[in-house]
RODRENKOL-215591 format. One line per field, with one value per residue (C-alpha): residue number from 1; y, z, x. Coordinates in steps of 0.05 Angstrom, whole numbers, plus 5000, padded with zeros to 4 digits. Last residue first. Layout:
<vokols>
seq = c(NUM; ...)
v = c(Y; ...)
w = c(Z; ...)
u = c(X; ...)
</vokols>
This chain:
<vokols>
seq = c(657; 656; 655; 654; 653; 652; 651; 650; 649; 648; 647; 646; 645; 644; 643; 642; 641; 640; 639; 638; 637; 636; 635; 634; 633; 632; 631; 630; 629; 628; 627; 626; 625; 624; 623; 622; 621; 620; 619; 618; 617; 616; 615; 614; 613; 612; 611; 610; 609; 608; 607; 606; 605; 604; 603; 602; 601; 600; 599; 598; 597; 596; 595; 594; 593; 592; 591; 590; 589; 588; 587; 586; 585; 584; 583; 582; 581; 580; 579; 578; 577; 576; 575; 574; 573; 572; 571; 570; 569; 568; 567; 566; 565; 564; 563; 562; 561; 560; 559; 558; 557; 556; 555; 554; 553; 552; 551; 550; 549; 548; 547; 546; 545; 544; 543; 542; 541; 540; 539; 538; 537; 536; 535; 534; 533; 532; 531; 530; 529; 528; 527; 526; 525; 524; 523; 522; 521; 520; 519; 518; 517; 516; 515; 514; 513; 512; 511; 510; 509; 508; 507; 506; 505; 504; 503; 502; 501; 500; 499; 498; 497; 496; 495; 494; 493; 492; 491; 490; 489; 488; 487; 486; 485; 484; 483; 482; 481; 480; 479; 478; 477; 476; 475; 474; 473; 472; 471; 470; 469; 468; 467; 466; 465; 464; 463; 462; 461; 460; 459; 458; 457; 456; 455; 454; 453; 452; 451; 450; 449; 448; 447; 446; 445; 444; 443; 442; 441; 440; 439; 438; 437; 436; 435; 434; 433; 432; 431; 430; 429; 428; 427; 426; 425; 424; 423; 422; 421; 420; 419; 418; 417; 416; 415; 414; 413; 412; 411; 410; 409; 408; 407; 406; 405; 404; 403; 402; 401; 400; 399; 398; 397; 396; 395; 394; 393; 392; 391; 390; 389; 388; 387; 386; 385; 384; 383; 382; 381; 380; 379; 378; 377; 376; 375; 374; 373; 372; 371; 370; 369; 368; 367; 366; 365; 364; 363; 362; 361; 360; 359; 358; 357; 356; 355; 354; 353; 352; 351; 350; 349; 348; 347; 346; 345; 344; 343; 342; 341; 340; 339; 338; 337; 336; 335; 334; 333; 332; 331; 330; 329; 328; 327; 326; 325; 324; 323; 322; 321; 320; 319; 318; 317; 316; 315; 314; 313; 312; 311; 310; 309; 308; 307; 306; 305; 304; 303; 302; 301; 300; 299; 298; 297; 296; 295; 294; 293; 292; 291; 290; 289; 288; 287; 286; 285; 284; 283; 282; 281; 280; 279; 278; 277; 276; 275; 274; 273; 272; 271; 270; 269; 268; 267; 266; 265; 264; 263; 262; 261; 260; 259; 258; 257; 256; 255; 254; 253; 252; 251; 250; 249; 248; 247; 246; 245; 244; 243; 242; 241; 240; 239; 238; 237; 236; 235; 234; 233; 232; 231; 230; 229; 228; 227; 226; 225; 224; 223; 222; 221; 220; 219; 218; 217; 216; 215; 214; 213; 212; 211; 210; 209; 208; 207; 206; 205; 204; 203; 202; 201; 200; 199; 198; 197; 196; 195; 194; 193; 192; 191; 190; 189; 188; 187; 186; 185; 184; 183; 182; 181; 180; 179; 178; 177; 176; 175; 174; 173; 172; 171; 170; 169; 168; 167; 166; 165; 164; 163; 162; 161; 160; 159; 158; 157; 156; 155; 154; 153; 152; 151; 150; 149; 148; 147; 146; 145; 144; 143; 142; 141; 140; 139; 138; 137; 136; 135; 134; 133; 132; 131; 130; 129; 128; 127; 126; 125; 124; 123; 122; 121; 120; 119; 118; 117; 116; 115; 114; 113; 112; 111; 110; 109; 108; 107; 106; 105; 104; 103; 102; 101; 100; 99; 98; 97; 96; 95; 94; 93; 92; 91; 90; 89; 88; 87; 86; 85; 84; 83; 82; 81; 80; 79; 78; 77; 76; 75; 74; 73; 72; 71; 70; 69; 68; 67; 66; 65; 64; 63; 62; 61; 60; 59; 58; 57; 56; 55; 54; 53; 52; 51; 50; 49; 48; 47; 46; 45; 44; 43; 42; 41; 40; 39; 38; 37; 36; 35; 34; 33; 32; 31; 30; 29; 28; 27; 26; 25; 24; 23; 22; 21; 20; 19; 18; 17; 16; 15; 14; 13; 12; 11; 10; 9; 8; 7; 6; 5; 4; 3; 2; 1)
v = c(6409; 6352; 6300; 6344; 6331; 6249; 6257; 6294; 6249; 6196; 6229; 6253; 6179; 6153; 6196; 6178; 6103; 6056; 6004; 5935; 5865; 5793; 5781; 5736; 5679; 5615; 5614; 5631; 5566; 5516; 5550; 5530; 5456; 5456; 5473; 5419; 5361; 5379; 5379; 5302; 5282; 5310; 5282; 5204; 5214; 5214; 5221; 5267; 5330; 5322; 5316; 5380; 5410; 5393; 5414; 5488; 5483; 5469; 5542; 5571; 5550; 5565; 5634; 5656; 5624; 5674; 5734; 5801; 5852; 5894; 5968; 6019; 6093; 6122; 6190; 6253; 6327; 6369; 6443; 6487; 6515; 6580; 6632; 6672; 6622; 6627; 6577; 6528; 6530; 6505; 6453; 6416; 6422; 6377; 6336; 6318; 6315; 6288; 6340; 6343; 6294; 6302; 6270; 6217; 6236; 6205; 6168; 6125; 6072; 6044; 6105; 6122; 6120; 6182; 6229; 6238; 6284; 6249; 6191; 6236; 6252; 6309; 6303; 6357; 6301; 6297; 6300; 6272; 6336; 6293; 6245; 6226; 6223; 6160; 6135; 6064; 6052; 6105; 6060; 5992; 6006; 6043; 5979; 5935; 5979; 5978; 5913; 5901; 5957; 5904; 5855; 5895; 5897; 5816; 5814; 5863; 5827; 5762; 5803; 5821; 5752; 5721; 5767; 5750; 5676; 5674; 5659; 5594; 5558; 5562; 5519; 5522; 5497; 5501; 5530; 5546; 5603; 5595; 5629; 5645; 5709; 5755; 5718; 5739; 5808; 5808; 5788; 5832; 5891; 5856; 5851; 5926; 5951; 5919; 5934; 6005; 6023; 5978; 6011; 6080; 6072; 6037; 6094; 6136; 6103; 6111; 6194; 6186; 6159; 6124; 6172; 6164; 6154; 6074; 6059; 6138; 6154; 6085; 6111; 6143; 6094; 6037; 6069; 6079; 6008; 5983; 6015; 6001; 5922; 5922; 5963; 5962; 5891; 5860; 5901; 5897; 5822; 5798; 5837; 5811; 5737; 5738; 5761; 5707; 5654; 5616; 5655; 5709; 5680; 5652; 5718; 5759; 5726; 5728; 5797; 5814; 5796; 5860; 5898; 5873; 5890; 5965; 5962; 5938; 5989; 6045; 6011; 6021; 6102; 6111; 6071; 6119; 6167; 6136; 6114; 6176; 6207; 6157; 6174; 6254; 6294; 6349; 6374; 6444; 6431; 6454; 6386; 6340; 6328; 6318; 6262; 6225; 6236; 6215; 6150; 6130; 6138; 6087; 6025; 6057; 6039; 5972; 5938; 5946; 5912; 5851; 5843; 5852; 5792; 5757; 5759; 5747; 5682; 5659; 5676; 5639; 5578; 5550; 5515; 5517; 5574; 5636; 5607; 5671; 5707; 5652; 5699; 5763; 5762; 5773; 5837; 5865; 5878; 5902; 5939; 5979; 5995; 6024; 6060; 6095; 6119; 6147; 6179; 6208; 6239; 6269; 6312; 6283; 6358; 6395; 6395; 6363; 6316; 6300; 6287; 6245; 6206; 6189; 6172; 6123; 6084; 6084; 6054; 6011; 5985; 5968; 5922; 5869; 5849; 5862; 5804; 5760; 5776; 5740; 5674; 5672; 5646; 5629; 5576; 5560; 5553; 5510; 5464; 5454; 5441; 5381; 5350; 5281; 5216; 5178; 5173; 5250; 5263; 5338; 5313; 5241; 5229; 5182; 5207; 5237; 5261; 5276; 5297; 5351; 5374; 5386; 5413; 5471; 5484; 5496; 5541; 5585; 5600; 5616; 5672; 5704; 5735; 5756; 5769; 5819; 5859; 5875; 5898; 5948; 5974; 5975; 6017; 6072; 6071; 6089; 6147; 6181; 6175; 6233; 6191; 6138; 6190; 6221; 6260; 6210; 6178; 6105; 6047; 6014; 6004; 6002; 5965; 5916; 5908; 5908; 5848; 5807; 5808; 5798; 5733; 5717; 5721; 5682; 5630; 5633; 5618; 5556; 5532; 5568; 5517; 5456; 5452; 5469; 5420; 5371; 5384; 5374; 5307; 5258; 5231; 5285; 5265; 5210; 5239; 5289; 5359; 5359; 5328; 5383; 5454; 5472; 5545; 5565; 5508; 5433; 5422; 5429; 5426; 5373; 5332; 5378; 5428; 5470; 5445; 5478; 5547; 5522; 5507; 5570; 5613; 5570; 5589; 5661; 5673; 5632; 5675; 5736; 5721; 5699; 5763; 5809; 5755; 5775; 5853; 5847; 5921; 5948; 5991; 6063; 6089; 6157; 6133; 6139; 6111; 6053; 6045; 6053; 6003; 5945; 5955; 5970; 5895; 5865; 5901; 5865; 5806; 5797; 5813; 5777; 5702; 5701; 5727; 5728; 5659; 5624; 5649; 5637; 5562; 5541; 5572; 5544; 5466; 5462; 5483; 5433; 5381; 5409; 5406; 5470; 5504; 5465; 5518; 5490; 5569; 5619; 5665; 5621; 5585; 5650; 5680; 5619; 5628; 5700; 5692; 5635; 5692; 5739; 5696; 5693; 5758; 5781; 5730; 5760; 5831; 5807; 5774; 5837; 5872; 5823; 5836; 5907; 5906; 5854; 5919; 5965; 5920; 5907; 5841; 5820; 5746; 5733; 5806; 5837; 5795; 5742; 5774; 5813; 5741; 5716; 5772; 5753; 5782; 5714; 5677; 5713; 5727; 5650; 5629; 5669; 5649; 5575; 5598; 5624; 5573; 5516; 5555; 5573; 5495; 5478; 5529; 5495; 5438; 5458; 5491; 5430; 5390; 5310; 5311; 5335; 5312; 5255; 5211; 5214; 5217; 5149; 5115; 5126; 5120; 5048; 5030; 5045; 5000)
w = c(5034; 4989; 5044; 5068; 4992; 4996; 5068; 5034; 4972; 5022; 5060; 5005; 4973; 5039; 5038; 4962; 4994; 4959; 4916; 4923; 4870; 4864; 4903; 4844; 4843; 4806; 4743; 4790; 4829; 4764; 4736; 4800; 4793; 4727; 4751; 4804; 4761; 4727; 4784; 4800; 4730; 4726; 4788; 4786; 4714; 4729; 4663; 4693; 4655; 4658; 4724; 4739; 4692; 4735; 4784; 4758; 4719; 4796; 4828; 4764; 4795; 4869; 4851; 4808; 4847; 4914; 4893; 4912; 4909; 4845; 4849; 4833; 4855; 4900; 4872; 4894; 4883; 4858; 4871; 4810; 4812; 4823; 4765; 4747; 4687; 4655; 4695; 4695; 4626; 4625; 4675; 4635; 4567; 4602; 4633; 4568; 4523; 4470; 4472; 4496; 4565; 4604; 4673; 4712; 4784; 4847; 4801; 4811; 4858; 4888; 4903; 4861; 4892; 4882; 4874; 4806; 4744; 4727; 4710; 4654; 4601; 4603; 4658; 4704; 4730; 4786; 4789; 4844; 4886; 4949; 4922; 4987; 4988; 5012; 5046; 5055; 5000; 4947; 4974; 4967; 4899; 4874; 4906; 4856; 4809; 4819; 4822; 4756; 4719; 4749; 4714; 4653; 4675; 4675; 4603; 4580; 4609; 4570; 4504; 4519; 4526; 4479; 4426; 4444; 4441; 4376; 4342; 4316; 4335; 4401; 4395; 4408; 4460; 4465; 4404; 4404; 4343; 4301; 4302; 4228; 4229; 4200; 4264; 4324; 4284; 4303; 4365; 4390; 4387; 4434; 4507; 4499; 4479; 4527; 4575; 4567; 4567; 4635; 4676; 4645; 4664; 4732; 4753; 4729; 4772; 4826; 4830; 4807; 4869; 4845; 4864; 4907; 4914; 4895; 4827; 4804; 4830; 4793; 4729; 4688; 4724; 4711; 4635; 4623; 4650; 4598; 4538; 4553; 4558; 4501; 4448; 4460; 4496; 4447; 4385; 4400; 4428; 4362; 4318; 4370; 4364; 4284; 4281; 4326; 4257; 4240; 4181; 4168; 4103; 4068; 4107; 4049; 3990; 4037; 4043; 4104; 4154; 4124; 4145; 4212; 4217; 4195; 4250; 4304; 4292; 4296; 4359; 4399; 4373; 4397; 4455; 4492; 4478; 4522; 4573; 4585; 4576; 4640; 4683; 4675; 4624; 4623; 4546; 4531; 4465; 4400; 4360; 4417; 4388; 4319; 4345; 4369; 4301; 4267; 4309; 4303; 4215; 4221; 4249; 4202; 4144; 4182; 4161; 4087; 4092; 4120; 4079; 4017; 4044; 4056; 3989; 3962; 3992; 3979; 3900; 3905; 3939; 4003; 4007; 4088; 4080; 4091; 4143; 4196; 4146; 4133; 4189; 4156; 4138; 4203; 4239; 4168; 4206; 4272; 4243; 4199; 4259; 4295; 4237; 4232; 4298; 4298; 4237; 4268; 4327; 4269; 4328; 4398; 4436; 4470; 4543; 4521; 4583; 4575; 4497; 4499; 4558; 4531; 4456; 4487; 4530; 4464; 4430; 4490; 4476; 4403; 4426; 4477; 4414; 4361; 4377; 4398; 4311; 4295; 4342; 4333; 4255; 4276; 4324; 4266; 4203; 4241; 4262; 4191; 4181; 4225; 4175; 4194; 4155; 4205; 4201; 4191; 4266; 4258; 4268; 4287; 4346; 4391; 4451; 4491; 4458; 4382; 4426; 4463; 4400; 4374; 4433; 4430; 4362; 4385; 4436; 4398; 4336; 4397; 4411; 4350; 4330; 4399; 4420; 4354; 4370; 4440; 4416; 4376; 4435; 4484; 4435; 4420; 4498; 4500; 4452; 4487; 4470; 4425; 4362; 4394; 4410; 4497; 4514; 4560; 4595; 4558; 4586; 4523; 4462; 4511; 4562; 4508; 4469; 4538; 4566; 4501; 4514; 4582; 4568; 4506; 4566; 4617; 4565; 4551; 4620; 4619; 4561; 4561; 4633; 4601; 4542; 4561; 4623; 4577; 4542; 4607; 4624; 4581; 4522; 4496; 4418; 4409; 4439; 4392; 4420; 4380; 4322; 4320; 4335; 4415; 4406; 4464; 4440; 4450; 4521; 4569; 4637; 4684; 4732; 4789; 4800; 4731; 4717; 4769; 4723; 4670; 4722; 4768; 4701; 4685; 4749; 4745; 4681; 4703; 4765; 4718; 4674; 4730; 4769; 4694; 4686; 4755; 4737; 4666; 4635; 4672; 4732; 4750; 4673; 4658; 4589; 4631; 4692; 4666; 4615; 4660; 4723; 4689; 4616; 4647; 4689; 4631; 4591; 4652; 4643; 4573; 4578; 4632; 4633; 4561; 4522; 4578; 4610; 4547; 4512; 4576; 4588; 4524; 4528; 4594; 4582; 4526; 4564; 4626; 4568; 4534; 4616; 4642; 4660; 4613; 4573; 4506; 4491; 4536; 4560; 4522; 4579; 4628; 4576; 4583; 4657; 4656; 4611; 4651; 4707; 4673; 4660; 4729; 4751; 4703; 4713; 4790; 4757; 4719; 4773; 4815; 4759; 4744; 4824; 4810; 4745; 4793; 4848; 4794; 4764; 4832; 4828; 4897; 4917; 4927; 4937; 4997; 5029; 5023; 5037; 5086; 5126; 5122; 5150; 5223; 5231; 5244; 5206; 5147; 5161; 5171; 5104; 5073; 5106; 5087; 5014; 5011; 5040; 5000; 4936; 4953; 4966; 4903; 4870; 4907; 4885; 4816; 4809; 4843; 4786; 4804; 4811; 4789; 4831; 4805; 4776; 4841; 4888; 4856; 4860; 4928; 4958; 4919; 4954; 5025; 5000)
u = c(4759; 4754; 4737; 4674; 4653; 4671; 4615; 4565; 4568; 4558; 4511; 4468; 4463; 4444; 4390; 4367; 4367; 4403; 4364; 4366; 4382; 4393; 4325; 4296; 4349; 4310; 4355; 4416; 4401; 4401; 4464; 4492; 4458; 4498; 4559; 4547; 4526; 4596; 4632; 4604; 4623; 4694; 4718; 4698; 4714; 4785; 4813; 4881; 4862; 4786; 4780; 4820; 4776; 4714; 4748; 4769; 4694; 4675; 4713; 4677; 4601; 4625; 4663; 4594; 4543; 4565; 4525; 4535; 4472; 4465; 4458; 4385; 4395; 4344; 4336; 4383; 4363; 4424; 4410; 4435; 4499; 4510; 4518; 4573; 4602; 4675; 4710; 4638; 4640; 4715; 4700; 4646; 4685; 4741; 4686; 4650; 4713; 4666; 4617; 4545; 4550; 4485; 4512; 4478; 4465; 4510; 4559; 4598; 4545; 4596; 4636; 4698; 4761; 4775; 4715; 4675; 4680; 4748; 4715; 4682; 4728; 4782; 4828; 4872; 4917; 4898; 4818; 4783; 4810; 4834; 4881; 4905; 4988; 5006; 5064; 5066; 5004; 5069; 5128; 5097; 5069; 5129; 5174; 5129; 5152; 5227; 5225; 5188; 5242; 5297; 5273; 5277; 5353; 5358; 5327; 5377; 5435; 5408; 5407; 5482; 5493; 5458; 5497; 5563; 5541; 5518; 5583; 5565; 5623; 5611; 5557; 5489; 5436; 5356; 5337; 5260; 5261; 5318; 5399; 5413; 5453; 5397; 5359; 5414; 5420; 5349; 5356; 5412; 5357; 5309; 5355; 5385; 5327; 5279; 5329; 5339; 5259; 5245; 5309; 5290; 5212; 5227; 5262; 5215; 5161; 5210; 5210; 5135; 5114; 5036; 4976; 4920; 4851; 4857; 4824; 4821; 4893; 4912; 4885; 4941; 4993; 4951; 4945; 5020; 5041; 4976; 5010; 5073; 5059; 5012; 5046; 5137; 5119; 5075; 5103; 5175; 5164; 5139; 5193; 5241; 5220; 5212; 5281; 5304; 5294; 5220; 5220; 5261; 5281; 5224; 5185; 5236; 5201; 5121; 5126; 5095; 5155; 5192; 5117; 5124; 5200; 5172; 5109; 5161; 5209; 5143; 5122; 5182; 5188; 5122; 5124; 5175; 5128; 5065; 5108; 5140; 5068; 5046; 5100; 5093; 5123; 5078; 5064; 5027; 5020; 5044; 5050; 5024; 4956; 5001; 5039; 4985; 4947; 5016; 5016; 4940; 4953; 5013; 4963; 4903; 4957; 4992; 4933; 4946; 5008; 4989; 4926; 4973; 5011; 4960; 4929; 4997; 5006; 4942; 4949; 5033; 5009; 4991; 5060; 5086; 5131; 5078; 5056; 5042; 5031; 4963; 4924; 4916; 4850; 4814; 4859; 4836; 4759; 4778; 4836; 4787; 4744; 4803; 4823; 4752; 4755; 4826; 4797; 4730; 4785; 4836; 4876; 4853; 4834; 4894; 4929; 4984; 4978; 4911; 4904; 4967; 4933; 4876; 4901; 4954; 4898; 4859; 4923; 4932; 4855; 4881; 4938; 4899; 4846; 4901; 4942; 4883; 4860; 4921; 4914; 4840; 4847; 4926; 4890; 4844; 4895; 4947; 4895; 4878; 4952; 4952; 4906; 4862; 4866; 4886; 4950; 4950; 4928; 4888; 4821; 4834; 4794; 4823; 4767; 4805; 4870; 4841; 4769; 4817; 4850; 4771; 4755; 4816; 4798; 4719; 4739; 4792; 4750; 4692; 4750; 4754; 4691; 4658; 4736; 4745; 4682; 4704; 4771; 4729; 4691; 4745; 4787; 4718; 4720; 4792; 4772; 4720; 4649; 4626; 4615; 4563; 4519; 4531; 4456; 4437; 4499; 4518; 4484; 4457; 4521; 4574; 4558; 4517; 4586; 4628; 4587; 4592; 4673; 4666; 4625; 4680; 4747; 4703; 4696; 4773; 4789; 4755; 4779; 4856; 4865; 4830; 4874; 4937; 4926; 4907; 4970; 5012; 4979; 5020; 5023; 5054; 5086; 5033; 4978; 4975; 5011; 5071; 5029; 5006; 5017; 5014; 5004; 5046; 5101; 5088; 5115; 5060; 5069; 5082; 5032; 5028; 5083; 5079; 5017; 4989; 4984; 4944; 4889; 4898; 4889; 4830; 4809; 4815; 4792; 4727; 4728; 4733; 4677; 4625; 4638; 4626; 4570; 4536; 4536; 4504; 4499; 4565; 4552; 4533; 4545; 4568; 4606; 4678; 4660; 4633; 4691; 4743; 4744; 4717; 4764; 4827; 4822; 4806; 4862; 4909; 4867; 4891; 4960; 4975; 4943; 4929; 4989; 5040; 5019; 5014; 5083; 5113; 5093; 5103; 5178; 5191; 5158; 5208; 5268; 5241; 5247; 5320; 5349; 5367; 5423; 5469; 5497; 5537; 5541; 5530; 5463; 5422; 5398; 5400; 5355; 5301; 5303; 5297; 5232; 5199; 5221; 5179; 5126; 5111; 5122; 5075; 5025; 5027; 5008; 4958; 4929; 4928; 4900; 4841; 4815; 4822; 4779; 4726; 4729; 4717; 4663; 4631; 4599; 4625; 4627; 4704; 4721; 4677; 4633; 4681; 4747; 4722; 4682; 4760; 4796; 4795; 4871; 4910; 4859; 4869; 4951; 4957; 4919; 4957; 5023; 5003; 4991; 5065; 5098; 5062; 5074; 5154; 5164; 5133; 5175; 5246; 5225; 5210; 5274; 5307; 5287; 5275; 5199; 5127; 5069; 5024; 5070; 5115; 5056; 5032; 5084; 5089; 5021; 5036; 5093; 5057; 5000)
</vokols>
């Protein structure tokens, strides 16, 4: 029996590398101090009542933040790992399997597990607040779509101590991830984890459309909403569109492993290349979903801290809409060298190129609002310009990787990786540093220590340079995408190195912002006008943090800059306001179903990874008896008093003074 416990703890938990060792050890300490400091201070009924079963969006956008932020630092050291590898030639750091699982890891968690609910996270506490709304248009979904984010997230992410992680690449091509290249459990775990989290990723997705299209303030047309709510909108339409793509390609691997399906197995009479087509079908358009909202963050902030109106707003508009729709036929660049022909080949490539037209036109709008403006370089506009530049490199390589000759060449080579990182990082990773500084006064009341947020800026900007750059002399030199080990002989390692230094110093850049954070809660400076940075749309209209409710009376919005135009009027005008008269405003209660029901699909995929139907089948009964108890919930929501109303907005006034 004792021999048995054994064997079965060794197949079941992931052995014989001290990194993992010494990460499971760092897991079990770190969840039994949690559990330690909730007992210790009685925090468990706050926790409840407050996070786990609030439908809050701003309180759900900080919950996705927080995640983001520990993806981050996840993937980052998958990252630092992988540099530290190809740091020297004939390097035996790691082993070629642990390698393997490294890269697939990374590429997963960054894309899905970082960048996504990082733009979640911007999308809950902005948009609201932004288009005068009190709440987004389906309160429980918004909960349901982040715990089912969240435990897909916690899915994927066990892999790495439980069972082993996938090893097939971030897209997990076939036959690499048939059955007979990983029979084991790490694929399932790919599988399962991006399911589960990808549902909650199309419900928020849906969410934002109706948000956006019904609970806008009265008097604010589709063409006066501010521009980061024009991004949200069009990034919106690209997840309704692409993500199902990802679902059913996902099942269909799943039924190949489960069930012996052959849908992509070629010995029986499947196509691997079909696969190839749907992942890259949602794989290009996922690209654009988490880059256009950082070109509305980008438009926000130029606009505020040049203190001038968006230049060419109806054409940033326009090219945001166009990139929604190319973002769908561009897909076969990225196989250019796998024989669909000469015609496909130059469809795509024309595709390619035309997209990066409304991409170019957002950057010369941008640099026009700032042509002859008043410009404050705070943290957020260093962020903003320093992507300019970033972006503009990675739009040119992107272009070179557009015609399909030249793509024979680059290819599968290191050039690819730093064109691919220029954009992701230099685009999505800027981008959403520059809007949580932009909007962390507005999340937490105060403001973020800009002495060491600019020290993370440098440290961040120098590195990425410094570590990307090498790699595409790397690629022009030959080195390919997922080597493991080289020679000497090459002549790459020069190059490794100084790429590897880079990584480290980015690093850095995340150290020196998670000491911001600590520094600026530690010694806090109250952001007591609401209004910091001197904004021009609406969430700036309210106190800091916002109350639950937002906002105490809907505003009439007639321009597009609604606050900005707001405060000038009220500069020039004699009159006293008029006497606000508060209603009873209408809110959501919490609701427990949607932890429970996504805490079973986290069960239920457990089940599923390891076969044990004994798991799956129970937590599945329970999902569905969740689904059962929301359909009969009739008290799910209350209405605040108009006197409480008064008190509060009494109470955030007296807090002004």
């Amino acid at each position: 029996m004792l021999d048995k416990i054994k064997q079965f703890a060794s197949e079941f938990f992931v052995t014989g590398d001290p990194l993992i060792l010494g990460a499971q050890v760092s897991i079990g300490l770190s969840m039994i101090a949690m559990i330690f400091v909730l007992s210790y201070f009685r925090k468990w009924g706050w926790l409840w009542r407050e996070w786990l079963t609030s439908v809050d969006h701003k309180r759900i956008g900080i919950m996705y933040i927080i995640c983001s932020i520990m993806m981050l630092f996840r993937g980052g050291v998958d990252a630092l790992l992988m540099r530290l590898q190809l740091a020297m030639p004939n390097s035996e750091f790691l082993q070629a399997e642990h390698y393997n699982q490294i890269f697939t890891t990374h590429g997963v968690i960054m894309i899905l597990f970082m960048a996504m609910p990082l733009m979640f996270g911007l999308f809950n506490i902005v948009v609201p607040l932004q288009i005068g709304a009190r709440d987004v248009a389906y309160p429980f979904l918004n909960s349901l779509s982040f715990w089912m984010f969240f435990w897909g997230a916690m899915l994927f992410n066990v892999s790495f101590v439980i069972g082993g992680s996938p090893d097939a690449g971030w897209l997990s091509y076939p036959p690499l991830s048939e059955m007979s290249h990983s029979p084991g459990v790490g694929q399932n775990f790919y599988i399962w984890g991006i399911q589960i989290s990808g549902i909650g990723s199309l419900a928020t997705g849906i969410n934002f459309i109706v948000t956006i299209l019904k609970m806008r303030a009265p008097g604010m047309k589709l063409m006066k909403m501010p521009m980061f709510t024009w991004s949200v909108f069009s990034s919106c339409i690209m997840i309704i569109f692409a993500f199902p793509i990802l679902t059913v390609t996902l099942a269909l691997l799943f039924l190949d492993r489960f069930l012996g399906a052959h849908f992509f197995t070629l010995d029986g009479g499947g196509n691997p290349m079909m696969y190839i087509n749907l992942i890259w079908m949602w794989g290009h358009p996922e690209v654009y979903i988490v880059v256009v909202p950082a070109f509305g963050i980008f438009s926000e902030i130029v606009s505020t801290f040049s203190k001038k109106k968006l230049f060419g707003y109806k054409s940033m508009v326009f090219a945001m809409l166009i990139i929604s729709l190319l973002s769908f036929f561009t897909w076969a660049h990225h196989f250019f060298t796998m024989g669909s022909g000469a015609n496909v080949n130059a469809f795509f490539a024309i595709s390619t190129m035309l997209i990066a037209i409304p991409t170019g036109a957002k950057v010369f709008n941008w640099l026009f609002t700032m042509f002859r403006g008043k410009i404050r370089f705070t943290t957020p506009m260093m962020w903003t310009i320093a992507f300019i530049p970033c972006f503009v490199v990675g739009g040119m390589t992107g272009v070179l990787l557009s015609v399909a000759p030249a793509d024979f060449q680059f290819h599968n080579s290191y050039f690819l990786i730093a064109h691919f990182h220029q954009v992701l990082i230099g685009g999505v990773a800027f981008g959403y540093f520059a809007g949580l500084y932009y909007w962390w006064p507005k999340m937490f009341g105060f403001k973020l220590n800009e002495h060491l947020g600019k020290w993370a800026f440098w440290l961040w900007n120098i590195g990425f340079y410094v570590c990307f750059m090498p790699q595409y002399f790397l690629g022009l030199d030959g080195m390919t995408r997922r080597t493991y080990t080289y020679d000497f002989d090459m002549g790459w390692g020069p190059l490794n190195l100084v790429s590897t230094v880079g990584g480290f110093l980015m690093g850095v850049g995340f150290i020196f912002q998670v000491w911001q954070i600590a520094h600026s809660i530690k010694f806090r400076e109250p952001d007591v006008s609401g209004d910091p940075w001197d904004g021009r749309t609406l969430e700036w209209s309210i106190p800091s943090p916002a109350p639950i409710y937002n906002f105490a009376v809907l505003p009439e919005v007639n321009e597009a800059d609604a606050w900005w135009e707001q405060k000038q009027k009220q500069s020039l005008s004699t009159k006293q306001p008029a006497k606000i008269v508060y209603e009873p405003i209408h809110m959501p209660k919490n609701s427990s179903i949607p932890f429970l029901m996504s805490a079973l699909w986290f069960f239920a995929g457990f089940g599923f990874v390891f076969n044990w139907m004994w798991l799956t089948i129970p937590a599945l009964i329970g999902v569905a008896i969740t689904m059962i108890a929301r359909s009969f919930s009739y008290d799910t929501d209350y209405y605040i008093p108009a006197d409480e109303v008064k008190r509060t907005e009494a109470a955030l006034k007296g807090a002004k003074v």
